[in-house]
N, C-alpha and C positions, 0 to 999 in steps of 0.2 A: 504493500500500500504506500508506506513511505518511498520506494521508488519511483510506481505512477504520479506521485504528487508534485516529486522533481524533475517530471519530464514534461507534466502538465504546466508549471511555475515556467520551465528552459522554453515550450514553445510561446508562452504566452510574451515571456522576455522577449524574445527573438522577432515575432511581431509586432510588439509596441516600437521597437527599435528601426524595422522595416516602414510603419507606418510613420514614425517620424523623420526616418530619410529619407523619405518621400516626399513630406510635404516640406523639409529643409532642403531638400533638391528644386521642385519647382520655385520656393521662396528666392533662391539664388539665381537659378537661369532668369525669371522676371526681373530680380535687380539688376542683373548686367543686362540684360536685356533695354532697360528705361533708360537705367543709369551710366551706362557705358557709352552712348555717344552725348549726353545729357555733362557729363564730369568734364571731360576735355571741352567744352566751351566753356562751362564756370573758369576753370585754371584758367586757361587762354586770356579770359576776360582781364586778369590781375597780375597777369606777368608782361614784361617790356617786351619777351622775344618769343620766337615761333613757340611750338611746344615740343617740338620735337629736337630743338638746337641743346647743346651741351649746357651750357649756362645760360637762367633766364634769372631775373628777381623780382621780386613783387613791383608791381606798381598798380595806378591808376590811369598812367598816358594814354590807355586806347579810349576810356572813356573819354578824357579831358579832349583829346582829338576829335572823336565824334559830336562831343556836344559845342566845340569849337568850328566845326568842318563848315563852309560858307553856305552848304543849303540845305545843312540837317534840321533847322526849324521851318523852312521853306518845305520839305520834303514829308517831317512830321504833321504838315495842315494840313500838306496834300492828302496823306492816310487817313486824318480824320475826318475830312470832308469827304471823301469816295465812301469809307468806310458808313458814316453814317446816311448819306443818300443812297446807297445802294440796300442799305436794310430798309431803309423807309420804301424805297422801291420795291422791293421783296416781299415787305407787309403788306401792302396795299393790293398788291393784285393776288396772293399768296392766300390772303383774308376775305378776299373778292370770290375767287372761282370754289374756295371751300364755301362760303352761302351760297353761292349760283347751283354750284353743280352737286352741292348735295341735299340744300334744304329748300330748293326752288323748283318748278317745274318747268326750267327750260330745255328746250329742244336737245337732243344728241347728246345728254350729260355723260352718260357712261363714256363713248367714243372721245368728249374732250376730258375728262379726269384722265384717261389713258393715256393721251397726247402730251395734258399739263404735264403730267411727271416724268417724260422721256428725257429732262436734262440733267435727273435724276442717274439716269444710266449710262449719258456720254461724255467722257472726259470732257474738261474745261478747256483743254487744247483745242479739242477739233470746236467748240463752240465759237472761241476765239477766230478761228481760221473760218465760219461760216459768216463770222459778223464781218470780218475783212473782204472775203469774197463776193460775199452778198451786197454788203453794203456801205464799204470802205471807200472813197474818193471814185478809184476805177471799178468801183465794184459792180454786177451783173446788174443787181436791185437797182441801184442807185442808177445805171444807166436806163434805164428801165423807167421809173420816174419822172430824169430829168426828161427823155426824151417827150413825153403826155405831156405834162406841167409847166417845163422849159427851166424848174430850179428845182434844187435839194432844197428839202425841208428838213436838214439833219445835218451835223455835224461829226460824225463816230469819233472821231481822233481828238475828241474834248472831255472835258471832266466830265457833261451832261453825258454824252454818248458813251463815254466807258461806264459810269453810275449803272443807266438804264442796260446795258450789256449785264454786267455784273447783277443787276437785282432783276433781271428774267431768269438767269442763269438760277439765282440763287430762291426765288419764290415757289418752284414744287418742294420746298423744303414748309418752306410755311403751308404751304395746303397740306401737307400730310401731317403735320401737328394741328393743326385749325380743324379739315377734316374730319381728323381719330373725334376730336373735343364736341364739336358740333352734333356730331352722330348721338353722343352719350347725356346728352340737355333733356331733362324731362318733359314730355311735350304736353303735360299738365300743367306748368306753370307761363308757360308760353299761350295755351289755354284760356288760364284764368286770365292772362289780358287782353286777350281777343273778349271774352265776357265783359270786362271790364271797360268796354269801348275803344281800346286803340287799337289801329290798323294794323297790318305788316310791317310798315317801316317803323313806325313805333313802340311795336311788339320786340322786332328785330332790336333794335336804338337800346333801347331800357329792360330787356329779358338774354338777347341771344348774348349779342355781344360782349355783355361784362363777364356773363359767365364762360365767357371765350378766355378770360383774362388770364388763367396759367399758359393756355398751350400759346396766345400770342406774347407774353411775355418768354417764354422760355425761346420760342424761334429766333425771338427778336434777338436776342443774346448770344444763341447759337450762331447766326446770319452775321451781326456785328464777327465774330470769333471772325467765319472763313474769308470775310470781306478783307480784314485784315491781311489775313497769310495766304491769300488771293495772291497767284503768279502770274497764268498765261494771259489770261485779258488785260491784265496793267501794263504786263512786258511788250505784249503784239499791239496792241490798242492806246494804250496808254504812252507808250516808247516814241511811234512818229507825231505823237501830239506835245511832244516835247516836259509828260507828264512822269514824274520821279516818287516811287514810296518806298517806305520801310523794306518792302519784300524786295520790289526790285534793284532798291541800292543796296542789298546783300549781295544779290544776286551780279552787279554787274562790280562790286566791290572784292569778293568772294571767290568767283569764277572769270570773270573778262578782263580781272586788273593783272597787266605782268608782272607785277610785285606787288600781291595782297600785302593791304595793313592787317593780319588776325587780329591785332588786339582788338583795334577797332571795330572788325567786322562781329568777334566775339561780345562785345560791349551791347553792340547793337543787335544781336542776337537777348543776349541776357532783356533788353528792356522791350523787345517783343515778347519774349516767353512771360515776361513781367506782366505784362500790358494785357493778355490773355489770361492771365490765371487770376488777376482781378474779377475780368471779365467772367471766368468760370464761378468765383466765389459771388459776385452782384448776380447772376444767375442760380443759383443755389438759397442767396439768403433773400434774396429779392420781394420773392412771393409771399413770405410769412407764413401765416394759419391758412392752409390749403384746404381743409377744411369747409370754409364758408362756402367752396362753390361745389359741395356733391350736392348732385340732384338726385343721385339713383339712389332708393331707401328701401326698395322694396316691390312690388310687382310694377313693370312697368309698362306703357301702350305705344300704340304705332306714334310715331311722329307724321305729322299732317306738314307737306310741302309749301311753302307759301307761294301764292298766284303771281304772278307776275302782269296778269292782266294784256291791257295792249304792248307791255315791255317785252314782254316774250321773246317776241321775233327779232326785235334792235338789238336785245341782249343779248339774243343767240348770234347774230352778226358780230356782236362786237368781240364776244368771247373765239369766234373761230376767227378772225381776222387777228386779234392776238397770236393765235396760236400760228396760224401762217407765215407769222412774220419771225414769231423768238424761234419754234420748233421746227415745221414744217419748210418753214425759206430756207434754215440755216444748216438743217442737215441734207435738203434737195442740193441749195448751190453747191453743197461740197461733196454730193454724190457726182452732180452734172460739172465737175471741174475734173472730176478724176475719169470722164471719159472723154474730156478734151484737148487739145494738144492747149488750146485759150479760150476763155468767156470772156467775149464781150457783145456787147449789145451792137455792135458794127460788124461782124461778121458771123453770117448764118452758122447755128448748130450742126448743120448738114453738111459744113465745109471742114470742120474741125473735131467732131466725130476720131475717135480713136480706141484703142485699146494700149495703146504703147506703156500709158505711165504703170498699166498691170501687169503687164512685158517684163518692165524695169526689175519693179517686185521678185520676178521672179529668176529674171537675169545676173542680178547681183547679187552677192554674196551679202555684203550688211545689211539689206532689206530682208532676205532671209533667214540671217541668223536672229534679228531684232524681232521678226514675227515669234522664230523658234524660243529665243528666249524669254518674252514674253507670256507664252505658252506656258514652261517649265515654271520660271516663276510663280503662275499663276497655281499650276498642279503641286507643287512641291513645296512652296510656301503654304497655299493654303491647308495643305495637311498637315506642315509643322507647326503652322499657325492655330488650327484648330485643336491640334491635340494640346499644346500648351497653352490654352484661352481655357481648354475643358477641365482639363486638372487646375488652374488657378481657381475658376470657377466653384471647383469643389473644395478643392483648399480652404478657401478664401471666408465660404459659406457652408458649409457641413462636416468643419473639424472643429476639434479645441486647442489645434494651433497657436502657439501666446503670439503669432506674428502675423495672423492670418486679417485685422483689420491692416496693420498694414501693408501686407499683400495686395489687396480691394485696392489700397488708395494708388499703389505706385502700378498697379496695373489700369488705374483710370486716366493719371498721368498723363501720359502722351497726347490728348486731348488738348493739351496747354503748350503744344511744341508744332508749328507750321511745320510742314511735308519739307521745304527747303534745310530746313534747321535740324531738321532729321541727318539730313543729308550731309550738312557740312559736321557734325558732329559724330556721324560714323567714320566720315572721312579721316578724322583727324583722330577717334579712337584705335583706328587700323593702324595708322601712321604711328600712335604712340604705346600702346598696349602691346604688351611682346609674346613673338605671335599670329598675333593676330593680321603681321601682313600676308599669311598664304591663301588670302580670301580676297586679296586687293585684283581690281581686273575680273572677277570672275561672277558667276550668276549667285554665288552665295552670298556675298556683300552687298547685293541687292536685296536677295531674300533676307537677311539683317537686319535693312533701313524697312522696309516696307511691311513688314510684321510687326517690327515696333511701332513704326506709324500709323497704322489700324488695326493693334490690341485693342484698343476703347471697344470700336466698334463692333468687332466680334465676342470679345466679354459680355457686350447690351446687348449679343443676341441669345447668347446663353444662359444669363443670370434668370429670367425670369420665366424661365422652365424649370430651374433648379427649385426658385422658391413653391411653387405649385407642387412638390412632391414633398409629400408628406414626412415631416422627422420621425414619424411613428414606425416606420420601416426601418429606418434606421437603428432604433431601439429593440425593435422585435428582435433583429439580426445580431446585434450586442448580445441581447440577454442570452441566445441562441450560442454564443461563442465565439461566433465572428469578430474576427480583427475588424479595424478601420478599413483598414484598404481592401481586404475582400467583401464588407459591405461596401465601399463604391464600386470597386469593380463588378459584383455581381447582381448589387440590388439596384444602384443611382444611372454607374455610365449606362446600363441597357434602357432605359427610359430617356436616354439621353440620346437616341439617336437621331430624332429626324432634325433638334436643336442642332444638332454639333453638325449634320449632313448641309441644314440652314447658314451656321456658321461658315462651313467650307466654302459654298458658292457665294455668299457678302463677299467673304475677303477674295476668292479671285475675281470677282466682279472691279473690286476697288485693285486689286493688285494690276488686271490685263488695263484700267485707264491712267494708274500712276506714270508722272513723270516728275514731280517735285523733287521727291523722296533720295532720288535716284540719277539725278544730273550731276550733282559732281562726281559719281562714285563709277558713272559707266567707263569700259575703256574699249578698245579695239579686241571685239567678240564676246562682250558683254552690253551690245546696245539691245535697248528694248524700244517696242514701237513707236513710245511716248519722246524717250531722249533722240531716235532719231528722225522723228517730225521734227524737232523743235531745232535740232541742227540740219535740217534741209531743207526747212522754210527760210531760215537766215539765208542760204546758199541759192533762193531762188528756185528751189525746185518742186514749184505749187504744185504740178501737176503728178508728181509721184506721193506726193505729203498729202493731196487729196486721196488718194489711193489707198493708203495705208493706213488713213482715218475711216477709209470705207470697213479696211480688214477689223480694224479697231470695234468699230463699232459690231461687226455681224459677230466677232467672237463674244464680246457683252452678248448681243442678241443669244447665241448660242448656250451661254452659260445660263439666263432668263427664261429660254424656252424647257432648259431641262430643270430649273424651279419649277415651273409653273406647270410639268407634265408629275414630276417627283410629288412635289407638293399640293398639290388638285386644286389650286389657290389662281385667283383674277389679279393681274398684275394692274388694275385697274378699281374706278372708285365704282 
């Protein structure tokens, strides 16, 4: 007896010991994980020389430089003014088409909620490239216009026209928070002031809308965030309008200068990651007692649509003529550019017809390996992606880890760091962490920057299947004998599947439209489809870069049709 009872004590040992190197395993790969290109921009920030040089010492000069530099306060208004017109842009038509198209009875709604959120699923690059093409100085659109009218009514290569770019881009973000909110409003109390004698827009005024007020506050926060660490529209759009931010004088500080300042580029790094993580905390405390706006208590009824009356039809105009112009122009011109040799409005389509720039694609060797590596990326990250979001996930929330709140927070982190910043802080990780340079140049160092920079996002997609499973499973299986880790393994991960299969296609979704993450870090046999559009559109070569935004886009399509077949779910309001 007393021997079974030391072999029963040895495996129970030997388990708890497995269970907590487990979860002291994931705790660790997430910290280098956050914290590994996140540390070399801090130091960088405080020392006079590279980071990588033999001798550096403390200082302040890259700050004192930058807050000195003759158009860093020039440059800083520029951020806030974009930043904050482009979310007011992003609200208003974001808060617009979630009452149109889901609490109204206008025409086509299902067809335009499907349409609004397609800029949901196409990189900001090729959007960029449809505003240029479309409707840039020479652009199709634009020629197109002038020729009817005889003048532009548009400026793109200004504050106003990059704003409005950036907050169409950015407004199916707000309809899908507006949307979810809208849906969940008791239509009893909406109801009672229809009893009460006010109309629709009264109703709307004084019922819908306040109780809208977390989901459009939290957008609005969110929206402010990407506006900021916003690249390809400021860089392509914003660049020949002779317009300079935060992101792009990283970007042209960081990467285009023959002799980076890091301090400085560092400095100005730290007061973006700054400038965000406020923003994520005024986001957080913002709202207060969240509370006052449940409406659901208990059995609830249909919501009743409101009339639109003789608006109906104007309003359906107005909503598909939106869409024409942000969605449907801007991914048509840059299908209809990639099968032409040029567009323009002076020489017939039937003259300039081609297939060559798909030719190219396939003729070249860096157009191929950038599809191919893109691909891998996508597969291989997002399996290591998923698997390490799934166990943080568990970690995080169904152990008694003394580290597992802080696990949660540094794997929400990243949230607070722009896709560039990513970038240049792995860069410099590689460069200074020993090691770590046999990943430099190659698809691993990608899958690095780009896992980290859409942890958040894949974490929020798993978190809240975790919490719908009941801890009482988890105790049944204790009492039962079960170690920790064989109750996740056998009781949690297998209810975890179709989350974590959910998880896998986000992140190659966000992984196949990345290019931020991953512009300083590409090198020769390491480009992906993102870094080389944006290096062959500099080079003038629209009509291959329209091309490979087409491939871009059909592999999103691809990875979406196999959600939506997987998952038996409408990609659509």
């Amino acid at each position: 007896m007393s021997t079974l009872n030391q072999g029963i004590h040895l495996r129970l040992n030997t388990s708890g010991v497995s269970s907590w190197g487990v979860q002291a395993l994931v705790t660790l790969l997430v910290t280098f994980l956050v914290a590994g290109p996140l540390l070399p921009i801090v130091i960088q920030a405080f020392i006079d020389k590279p980071l990588y040089s033999d001798e550096f010492s403390f200082s302040l000069s890259g700050f004192y430089r930058l807050f000195t530099h003759q158009a860093f306060w020039h440059i800083l208004g520029n951020t806030v003014i974009f930043s904050v017109s482009s979310t007011a842009i992003a609200q208003f038509f974001g808060i617009a088409a979630a009452i149109l198209l889901v609490r109204t009875d206008i025409p086509g709604r299902r067809l335009a909620s499907f349409l609004f959120l397609w800029p949901l699923f196409v990189s900001h690059l090729v959007l960029a490239f449809g505003w240029i093409v479309g409707f840039g100085p020479s652009g199709f659109i634009t020629g197109l216009v002038e020729g009817m009218i005889g003048f532009v009514p548009w400026d793109l290569y200004s504050m106003a026209g990059l704003a409005f770019a950036a907050g169409t881009a950015l407004a199916p973000l707000t309809y899908l928070y507006c949307s979810s909110s809208v849906r969940t409003i008791d239509p009893a109390l909406e109801a009672a002031a229809r009893l009460a004698g006010c109309g629709s827009i009264r109703t709307l005024c004084k019922i819908t809308l306040p109780l809208m007020k977390p989901a459009i506050w939290s957008s609005a926060s969110l929206n402010l965030m990407l506006s900021i660490e916003l690249l390809s529209l400021p860089l392509l759009i914003g660049g020949p309008g002779g317009l300079e931010f935060l992101i792009t004088f990283l970007y042209t500080e960081g990467l285009e200068a023959s002799s980076p300042d890091y301090s400085m580029v560092a400095a100005c790094s730290l007061l973006l990651i700054f400038l965000i993580s406020v923003l994520l905390m005024w986001q957080t405390r913002s709202m207060g007692d969240t509370r006052k706006y449940v409406t659901i208590a208990g059995k609830a009824t249909r919501q009743k649509l409101f009339h639109l009356g003789v608006l109906r039809w104007p309003l359906c105009v107005v909503v598909f003529l939106y869409l024409a112009i942000t969605v449907v122009g801007l991914i048509g011109v840059v299908v209809l550019r990639s099968m032409t040799t040029m567009l323009s409005t002076y020489v017939p389509l039937s003259e300039v017809l081609t297939v060559a720039n798909y030719e190219a694609i396939v003729a070249f060797p860096e157009y191929v390996r950038s599809i191919q590596n893109t691909i891998l990326v996508a597969l291989i990250g997002g399996s290591i992606g998923t698997v390490l979001i799934g166990a943080t996930a568990i970690v995080s929330l169904r152990s008694t880890w003394p580290l597992r709140t802080f696990l949660q927070n540094i794997a929400l982190y990243p949230r607070a760091v722009p896709g560039l910043l990513v970038g240049i802080g792995v860069f410099w990780a590689v460069a200074w962490i020993p090691g770590l340079n046999i990943i430099q140049n190659t698809i691993w160092i990608l899958i690095f920057a780009v896992v980290m920079r859409h942890f958040p996002t894949g974490f929020g997609a798993v978190t809240p299947s975790i919490h719908q499973i009941s801890q009482d499973l988890d105790r049944s299986a204790r009492v039962s004998g079960a170690t920790w880790l064989t109750t996740m393994c056998k009781i949690i991960v297998p209810q975890l599947q179709m989350p974590l299969a959910a998880c896998f296609i986000l992140l190659a979704v966000h992984f196949i439209k990345e290019y931020a993450a991953v512009v300083f870090l590409f090198g020769p046999g390491s480009e992906m489809i993102g870094t080389t559009m944006l290096s062959f559109w500099v080079q003038g070569e629209h009509g291959v870069v329209a091309a490979l935004a087409v491939v871009q886009i059909a592999l999103v399509a691809v990875m979406l049709g196999i959600f939506k077949v997987f998952f038996k779910v409408k990609l659509y309001g």
